[in-house]
Biopython code that builds the backbone (N, CA, C, O; Angstrom):
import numpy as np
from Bio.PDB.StructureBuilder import StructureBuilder

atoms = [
    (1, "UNK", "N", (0.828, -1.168, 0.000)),
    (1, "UNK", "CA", (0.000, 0.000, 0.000)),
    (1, "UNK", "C", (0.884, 1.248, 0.000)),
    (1, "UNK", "O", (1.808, 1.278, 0.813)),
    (2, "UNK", "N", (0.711, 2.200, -0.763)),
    (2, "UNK", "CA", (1.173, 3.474, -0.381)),
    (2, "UNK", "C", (0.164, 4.624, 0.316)),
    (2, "UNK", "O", (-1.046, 4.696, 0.104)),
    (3, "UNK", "N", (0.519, 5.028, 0.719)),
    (3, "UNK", "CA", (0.086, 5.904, 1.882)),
    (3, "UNK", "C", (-1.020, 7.573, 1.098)),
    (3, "UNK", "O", (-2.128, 8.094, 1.228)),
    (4, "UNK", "N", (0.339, 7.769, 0.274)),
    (4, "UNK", "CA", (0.077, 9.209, -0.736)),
    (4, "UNK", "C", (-0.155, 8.586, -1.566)),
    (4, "UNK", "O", (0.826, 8.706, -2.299)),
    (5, "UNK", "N", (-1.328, 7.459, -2.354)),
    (5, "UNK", "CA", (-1.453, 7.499, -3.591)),
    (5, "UNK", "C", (-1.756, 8.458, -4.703)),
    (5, "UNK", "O", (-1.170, 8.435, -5.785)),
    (6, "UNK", "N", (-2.408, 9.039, -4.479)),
    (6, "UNK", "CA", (-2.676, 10.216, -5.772)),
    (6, "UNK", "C", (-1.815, 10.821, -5.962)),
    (6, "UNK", "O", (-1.523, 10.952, -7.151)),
    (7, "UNK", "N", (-0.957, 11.501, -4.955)),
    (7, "UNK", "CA", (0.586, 12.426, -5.331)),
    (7, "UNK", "C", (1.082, 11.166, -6.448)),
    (7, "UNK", "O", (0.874, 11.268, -7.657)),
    (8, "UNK", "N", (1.668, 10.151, -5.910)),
    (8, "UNK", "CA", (2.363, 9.282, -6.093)),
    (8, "UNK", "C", (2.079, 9.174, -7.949)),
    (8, "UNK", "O", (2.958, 9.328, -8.797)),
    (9, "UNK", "N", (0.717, 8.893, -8.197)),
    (9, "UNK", "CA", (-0.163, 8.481, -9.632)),
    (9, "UNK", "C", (-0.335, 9.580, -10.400)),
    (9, "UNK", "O", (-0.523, 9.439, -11.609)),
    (10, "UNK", "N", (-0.299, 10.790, -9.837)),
    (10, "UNK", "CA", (-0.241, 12.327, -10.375)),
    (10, "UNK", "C", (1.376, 12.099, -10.917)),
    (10, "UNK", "O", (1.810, 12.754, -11.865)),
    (11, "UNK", "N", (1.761, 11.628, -10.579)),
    (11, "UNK", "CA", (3.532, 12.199, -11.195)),
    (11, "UNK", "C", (4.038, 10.777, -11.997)),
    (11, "UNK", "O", (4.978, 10.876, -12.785)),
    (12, "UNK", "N", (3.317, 9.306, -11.748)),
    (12, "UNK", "CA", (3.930, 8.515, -12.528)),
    (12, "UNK", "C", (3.039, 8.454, -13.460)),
    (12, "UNK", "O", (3.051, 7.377, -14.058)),
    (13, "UNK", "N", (2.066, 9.403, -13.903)),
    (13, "UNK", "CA", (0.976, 8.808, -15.137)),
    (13, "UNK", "C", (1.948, 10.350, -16.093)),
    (13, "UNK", "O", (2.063, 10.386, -17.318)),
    (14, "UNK", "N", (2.527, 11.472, -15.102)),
    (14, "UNK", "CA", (3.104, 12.227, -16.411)),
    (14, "UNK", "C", (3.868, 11.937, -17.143)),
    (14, "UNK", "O", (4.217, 12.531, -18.163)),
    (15, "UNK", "N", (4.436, 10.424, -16.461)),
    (15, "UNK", "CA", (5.989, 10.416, -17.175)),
    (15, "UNK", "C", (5.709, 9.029, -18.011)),
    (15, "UNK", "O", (6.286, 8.746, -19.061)),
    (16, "UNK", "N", (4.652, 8.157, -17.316)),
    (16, "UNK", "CA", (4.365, 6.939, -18.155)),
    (16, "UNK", "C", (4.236, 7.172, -19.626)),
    (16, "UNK", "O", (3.444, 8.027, -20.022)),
    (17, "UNK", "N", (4.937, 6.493, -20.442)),
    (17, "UNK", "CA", (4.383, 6.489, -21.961)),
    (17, "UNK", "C", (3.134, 5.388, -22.316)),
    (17, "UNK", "O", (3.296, 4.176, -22.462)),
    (18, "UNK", "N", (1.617, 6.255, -22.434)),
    (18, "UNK", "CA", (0.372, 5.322, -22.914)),
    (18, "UNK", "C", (-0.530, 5.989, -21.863)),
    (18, "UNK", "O", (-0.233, 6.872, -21.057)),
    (19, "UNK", "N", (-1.682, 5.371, -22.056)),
    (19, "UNK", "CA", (-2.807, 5.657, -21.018)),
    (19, "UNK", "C", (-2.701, 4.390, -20.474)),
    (19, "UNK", "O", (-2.314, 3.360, -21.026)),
    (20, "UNK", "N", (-3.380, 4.695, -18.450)),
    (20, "UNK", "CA", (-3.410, 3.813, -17.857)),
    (20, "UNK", "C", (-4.865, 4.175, -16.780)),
    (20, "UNK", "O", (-5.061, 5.122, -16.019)),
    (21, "UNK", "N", (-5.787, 2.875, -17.145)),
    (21, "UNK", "CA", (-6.844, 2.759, -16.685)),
    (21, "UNK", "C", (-7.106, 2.670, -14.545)),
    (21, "UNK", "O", (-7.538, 3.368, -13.628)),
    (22, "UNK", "N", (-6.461, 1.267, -14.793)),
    (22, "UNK", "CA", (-6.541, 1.041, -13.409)),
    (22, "UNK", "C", (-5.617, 1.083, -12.677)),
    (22, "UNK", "O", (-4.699, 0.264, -12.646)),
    (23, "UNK", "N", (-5.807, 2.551, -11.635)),
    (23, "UNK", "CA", (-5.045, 2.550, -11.003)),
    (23, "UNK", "C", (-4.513, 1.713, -9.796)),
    (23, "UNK", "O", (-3.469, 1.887, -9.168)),
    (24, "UNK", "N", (-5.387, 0.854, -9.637)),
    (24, "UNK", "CA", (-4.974, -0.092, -8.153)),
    (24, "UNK", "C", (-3.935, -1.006, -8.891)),
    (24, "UNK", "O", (-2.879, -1.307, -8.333)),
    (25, "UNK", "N", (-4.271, -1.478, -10.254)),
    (25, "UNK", "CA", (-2.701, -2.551, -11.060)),
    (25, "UNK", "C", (-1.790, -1.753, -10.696)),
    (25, "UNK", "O", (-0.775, -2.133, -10.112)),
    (26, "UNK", "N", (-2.089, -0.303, -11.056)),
    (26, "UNK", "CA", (-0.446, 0.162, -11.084)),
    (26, "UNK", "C", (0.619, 0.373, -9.612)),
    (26, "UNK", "O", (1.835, 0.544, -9.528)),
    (27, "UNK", "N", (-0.488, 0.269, -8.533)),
    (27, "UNK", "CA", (-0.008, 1.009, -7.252)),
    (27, "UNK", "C", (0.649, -0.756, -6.884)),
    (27, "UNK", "O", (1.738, -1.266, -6.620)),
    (28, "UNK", "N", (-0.562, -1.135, -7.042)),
    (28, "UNK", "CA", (0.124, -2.998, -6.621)),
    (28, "UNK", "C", (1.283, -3.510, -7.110)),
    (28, "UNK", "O", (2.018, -4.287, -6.499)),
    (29, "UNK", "N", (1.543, -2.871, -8.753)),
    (29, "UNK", "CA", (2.774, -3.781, -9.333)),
    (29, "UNK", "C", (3.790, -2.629, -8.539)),
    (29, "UNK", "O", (4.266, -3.152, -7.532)),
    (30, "UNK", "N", (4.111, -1.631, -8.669)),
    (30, "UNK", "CA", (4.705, -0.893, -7.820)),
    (30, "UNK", "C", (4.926, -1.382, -6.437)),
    (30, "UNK", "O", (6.001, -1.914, -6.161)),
    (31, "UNK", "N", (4.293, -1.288, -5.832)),
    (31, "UNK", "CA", (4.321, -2.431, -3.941)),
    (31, "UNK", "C", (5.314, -3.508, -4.586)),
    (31, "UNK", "O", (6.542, -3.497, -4.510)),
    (32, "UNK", "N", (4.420, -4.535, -5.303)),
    (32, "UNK", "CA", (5.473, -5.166, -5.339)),
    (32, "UNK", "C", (6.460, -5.575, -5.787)),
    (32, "UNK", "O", (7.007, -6.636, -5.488)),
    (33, "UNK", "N", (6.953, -4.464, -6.874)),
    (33, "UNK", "CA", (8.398, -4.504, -7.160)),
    (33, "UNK", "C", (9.561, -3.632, -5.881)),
    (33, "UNK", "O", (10.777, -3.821, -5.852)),
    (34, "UNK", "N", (8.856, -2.772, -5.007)),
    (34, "UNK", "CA", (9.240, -2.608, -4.188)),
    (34, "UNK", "C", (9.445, -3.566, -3.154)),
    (34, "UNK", "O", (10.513, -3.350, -2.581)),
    (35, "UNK", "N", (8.826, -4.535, -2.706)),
    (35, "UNK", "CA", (8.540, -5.457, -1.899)),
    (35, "UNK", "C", (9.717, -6.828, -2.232)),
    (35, "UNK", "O", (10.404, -7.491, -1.455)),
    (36, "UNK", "N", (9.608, -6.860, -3.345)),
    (36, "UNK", "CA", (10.817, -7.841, -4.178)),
    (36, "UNK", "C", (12.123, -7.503, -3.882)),
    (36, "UNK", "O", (12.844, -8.253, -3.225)),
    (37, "UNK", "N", (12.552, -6.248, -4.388)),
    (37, "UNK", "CA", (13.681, -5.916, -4.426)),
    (37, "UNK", "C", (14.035, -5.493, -3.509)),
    (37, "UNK", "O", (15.244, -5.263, -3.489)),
    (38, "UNK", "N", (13.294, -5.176, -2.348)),
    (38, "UNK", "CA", (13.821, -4.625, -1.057)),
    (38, "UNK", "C", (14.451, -3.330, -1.383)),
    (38, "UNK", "O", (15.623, -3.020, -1.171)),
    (39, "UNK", "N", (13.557, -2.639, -1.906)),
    (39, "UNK", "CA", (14.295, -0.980, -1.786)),
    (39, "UNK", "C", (13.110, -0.407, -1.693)),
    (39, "UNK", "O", (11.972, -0.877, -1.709)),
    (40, "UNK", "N", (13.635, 0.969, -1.565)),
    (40, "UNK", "CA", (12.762, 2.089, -1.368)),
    (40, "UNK", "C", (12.889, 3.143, -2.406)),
    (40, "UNK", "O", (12.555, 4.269, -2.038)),
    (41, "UNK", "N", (13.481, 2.949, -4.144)),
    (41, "UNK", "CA", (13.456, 3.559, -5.311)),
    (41, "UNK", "C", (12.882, 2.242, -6.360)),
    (41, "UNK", "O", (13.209, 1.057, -6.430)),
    (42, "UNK", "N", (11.665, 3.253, -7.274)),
    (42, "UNK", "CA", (10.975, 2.350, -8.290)),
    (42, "UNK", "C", (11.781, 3.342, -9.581)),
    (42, "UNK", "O", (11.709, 4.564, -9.705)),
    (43, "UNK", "N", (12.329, 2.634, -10.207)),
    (43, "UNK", "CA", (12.777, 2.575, -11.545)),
    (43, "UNK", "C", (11.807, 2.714, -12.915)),
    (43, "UNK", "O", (11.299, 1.713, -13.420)),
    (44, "UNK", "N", (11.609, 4.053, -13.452)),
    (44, "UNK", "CA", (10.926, 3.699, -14.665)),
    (44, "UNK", "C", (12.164, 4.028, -16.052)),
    (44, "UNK", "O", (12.557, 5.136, -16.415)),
    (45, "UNK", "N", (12.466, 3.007, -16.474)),
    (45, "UNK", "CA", (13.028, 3.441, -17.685)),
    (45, "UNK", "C", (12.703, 4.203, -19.080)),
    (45, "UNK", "O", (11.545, 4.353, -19.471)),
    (46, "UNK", "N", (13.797, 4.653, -19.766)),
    (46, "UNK", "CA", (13.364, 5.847, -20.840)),
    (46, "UNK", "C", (12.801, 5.143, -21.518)),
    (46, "UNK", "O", (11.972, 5.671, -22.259)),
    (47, "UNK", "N", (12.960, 3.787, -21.581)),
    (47, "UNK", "CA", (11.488, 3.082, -22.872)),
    (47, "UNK", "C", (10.814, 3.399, -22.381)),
    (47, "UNK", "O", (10.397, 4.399, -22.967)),
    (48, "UNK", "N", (9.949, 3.126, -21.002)),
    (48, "UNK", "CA", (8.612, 3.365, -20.530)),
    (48, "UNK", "C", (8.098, 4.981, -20.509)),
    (48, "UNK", "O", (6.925, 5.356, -20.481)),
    (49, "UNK", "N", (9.058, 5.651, -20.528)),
    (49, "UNK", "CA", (8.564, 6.850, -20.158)),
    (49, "UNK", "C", (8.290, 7.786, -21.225)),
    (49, "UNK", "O", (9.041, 7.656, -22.192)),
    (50, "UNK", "N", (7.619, 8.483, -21.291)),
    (50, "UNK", "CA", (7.236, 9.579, -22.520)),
    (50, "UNK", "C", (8.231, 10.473, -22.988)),
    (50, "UNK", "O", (8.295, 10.742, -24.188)),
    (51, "UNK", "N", (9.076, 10.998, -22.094)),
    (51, "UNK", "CA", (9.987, 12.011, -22.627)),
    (51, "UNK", "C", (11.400, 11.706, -23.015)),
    (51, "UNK", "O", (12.317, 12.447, -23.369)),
    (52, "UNK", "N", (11.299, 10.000, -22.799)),
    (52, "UNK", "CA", (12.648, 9.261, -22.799)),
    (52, "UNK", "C", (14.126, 9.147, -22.445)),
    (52, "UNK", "O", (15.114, 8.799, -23.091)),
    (53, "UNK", "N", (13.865, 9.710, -20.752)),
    (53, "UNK", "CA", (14.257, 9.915, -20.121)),
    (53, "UNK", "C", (14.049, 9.154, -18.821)),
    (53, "UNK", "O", (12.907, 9.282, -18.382)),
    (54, "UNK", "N", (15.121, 8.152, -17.861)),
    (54, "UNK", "CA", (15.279, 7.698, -16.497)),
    (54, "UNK", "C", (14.543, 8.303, -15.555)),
    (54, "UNK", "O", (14.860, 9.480, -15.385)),
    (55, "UNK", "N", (13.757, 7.944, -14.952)),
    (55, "UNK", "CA", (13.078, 8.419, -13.955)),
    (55, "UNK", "C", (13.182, 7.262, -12.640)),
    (55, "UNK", "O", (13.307, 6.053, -12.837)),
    (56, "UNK", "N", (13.106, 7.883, -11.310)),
    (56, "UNK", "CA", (13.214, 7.324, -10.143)),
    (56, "UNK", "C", (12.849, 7.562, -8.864)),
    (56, "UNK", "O", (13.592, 8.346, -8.275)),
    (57, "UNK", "N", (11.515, 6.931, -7.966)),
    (57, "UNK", "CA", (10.509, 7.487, -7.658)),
    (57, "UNK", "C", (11.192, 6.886, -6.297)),
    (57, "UNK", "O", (11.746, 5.787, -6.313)),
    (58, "UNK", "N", (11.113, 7.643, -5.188)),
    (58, "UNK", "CA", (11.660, 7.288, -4.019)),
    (58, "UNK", "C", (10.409, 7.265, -3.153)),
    (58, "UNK", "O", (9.458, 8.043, -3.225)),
    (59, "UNK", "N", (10.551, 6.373, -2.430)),
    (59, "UNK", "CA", (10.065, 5.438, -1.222)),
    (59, "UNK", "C", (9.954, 6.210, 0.289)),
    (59, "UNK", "O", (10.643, 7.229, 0.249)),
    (60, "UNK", "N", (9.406, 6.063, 1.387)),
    (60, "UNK", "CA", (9.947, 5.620, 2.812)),
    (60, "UNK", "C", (8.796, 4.347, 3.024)),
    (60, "UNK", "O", (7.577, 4.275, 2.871)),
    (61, "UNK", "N", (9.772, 3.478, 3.421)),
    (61, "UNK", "CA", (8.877, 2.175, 4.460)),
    (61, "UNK", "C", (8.955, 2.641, 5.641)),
    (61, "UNK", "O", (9.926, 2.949, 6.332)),
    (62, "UNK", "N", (7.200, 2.686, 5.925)),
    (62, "UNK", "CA", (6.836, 2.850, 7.195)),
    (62, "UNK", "C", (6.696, 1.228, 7.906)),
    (62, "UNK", "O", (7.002, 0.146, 7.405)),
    (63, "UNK", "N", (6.251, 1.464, 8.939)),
    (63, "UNK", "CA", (6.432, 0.376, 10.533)),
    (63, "UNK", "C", (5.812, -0.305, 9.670)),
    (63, "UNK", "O", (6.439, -1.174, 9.064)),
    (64, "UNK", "N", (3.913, -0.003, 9.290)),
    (64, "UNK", "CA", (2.959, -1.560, 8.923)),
    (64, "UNK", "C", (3.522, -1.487, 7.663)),
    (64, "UNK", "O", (2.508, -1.434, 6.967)),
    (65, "UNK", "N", (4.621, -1.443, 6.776)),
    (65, "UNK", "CA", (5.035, -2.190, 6.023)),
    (65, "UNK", "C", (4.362, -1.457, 4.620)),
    (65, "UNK", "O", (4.517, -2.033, 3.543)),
    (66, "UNK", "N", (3.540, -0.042, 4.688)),
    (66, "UNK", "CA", (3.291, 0.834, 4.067)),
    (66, "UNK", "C", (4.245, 1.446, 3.461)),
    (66, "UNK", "O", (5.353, 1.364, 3.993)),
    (67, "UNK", "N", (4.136, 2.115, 2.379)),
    (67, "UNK", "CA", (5.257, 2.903, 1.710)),
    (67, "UNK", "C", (4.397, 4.672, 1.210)),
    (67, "UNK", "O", (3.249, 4.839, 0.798)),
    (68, "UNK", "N", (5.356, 5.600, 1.429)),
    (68, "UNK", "CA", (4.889, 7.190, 1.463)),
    (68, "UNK", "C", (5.744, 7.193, 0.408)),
    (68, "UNK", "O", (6.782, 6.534, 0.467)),
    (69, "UNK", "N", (5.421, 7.932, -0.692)),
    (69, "UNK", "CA", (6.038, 8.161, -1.912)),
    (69, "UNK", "C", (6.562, 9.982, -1.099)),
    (69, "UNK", "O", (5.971, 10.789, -0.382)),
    (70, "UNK", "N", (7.963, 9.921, -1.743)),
    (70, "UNK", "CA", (8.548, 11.259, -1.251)),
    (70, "UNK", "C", (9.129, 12.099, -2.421)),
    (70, "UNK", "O", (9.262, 13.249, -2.002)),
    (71, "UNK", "N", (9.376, 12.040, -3.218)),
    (71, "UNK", "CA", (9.913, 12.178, -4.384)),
    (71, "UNK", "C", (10.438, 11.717, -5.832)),
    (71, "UNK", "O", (11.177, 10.733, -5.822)),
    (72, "UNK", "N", (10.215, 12.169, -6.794)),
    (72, "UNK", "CA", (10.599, 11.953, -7.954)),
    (72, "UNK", "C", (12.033, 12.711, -8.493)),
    (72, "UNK", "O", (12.260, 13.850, -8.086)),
    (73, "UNK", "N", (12.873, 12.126, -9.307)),
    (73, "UNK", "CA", (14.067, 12.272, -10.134)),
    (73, "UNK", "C", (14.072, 12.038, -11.259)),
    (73, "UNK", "O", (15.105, 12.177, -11.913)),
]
sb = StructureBuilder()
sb.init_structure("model")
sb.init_model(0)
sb.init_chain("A")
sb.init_seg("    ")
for serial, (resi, resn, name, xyz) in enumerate(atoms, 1):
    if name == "N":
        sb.init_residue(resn, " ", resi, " ")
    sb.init_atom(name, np.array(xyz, "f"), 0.0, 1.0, " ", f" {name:<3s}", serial, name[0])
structure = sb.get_structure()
């Protein structure tokens, strides 16, 4: 779960390349590529992204295992 979803979906739908319907797929595959890799930065690469350019969305894990989106790069 993230905490700030809409901040969070406000800033990865500007940079996503395509339209994206449902937002709960996107927050979930997010969790759990966070959850996998054990970090607290989600990786979108310049293929994925519209302006084709690296982007990198930083994390904090809270206590219940929640994540607060804090910034974008």
């Amino acid at each position: 779960m993230i905490t700030n979803t809409e901040a969070f979906l406000t800033e990865l739908k500007q940079i996503l390349r395509g339209s994206f319907d449902d937002d709960q797929y996107l927050v979930e595959a997010v969790v759990n590529r966070l959850q996998q890799s054990d970090t607290t930065h989600y990786e979108v690469s310049k293929w994925r992204a519209n302006d084709h350019q690296d982007h990198e969305f930083t994390f904090q894990l809270n206590d219940d295992h929640s994540y607060t989106y804090l910034h974008a790069r």
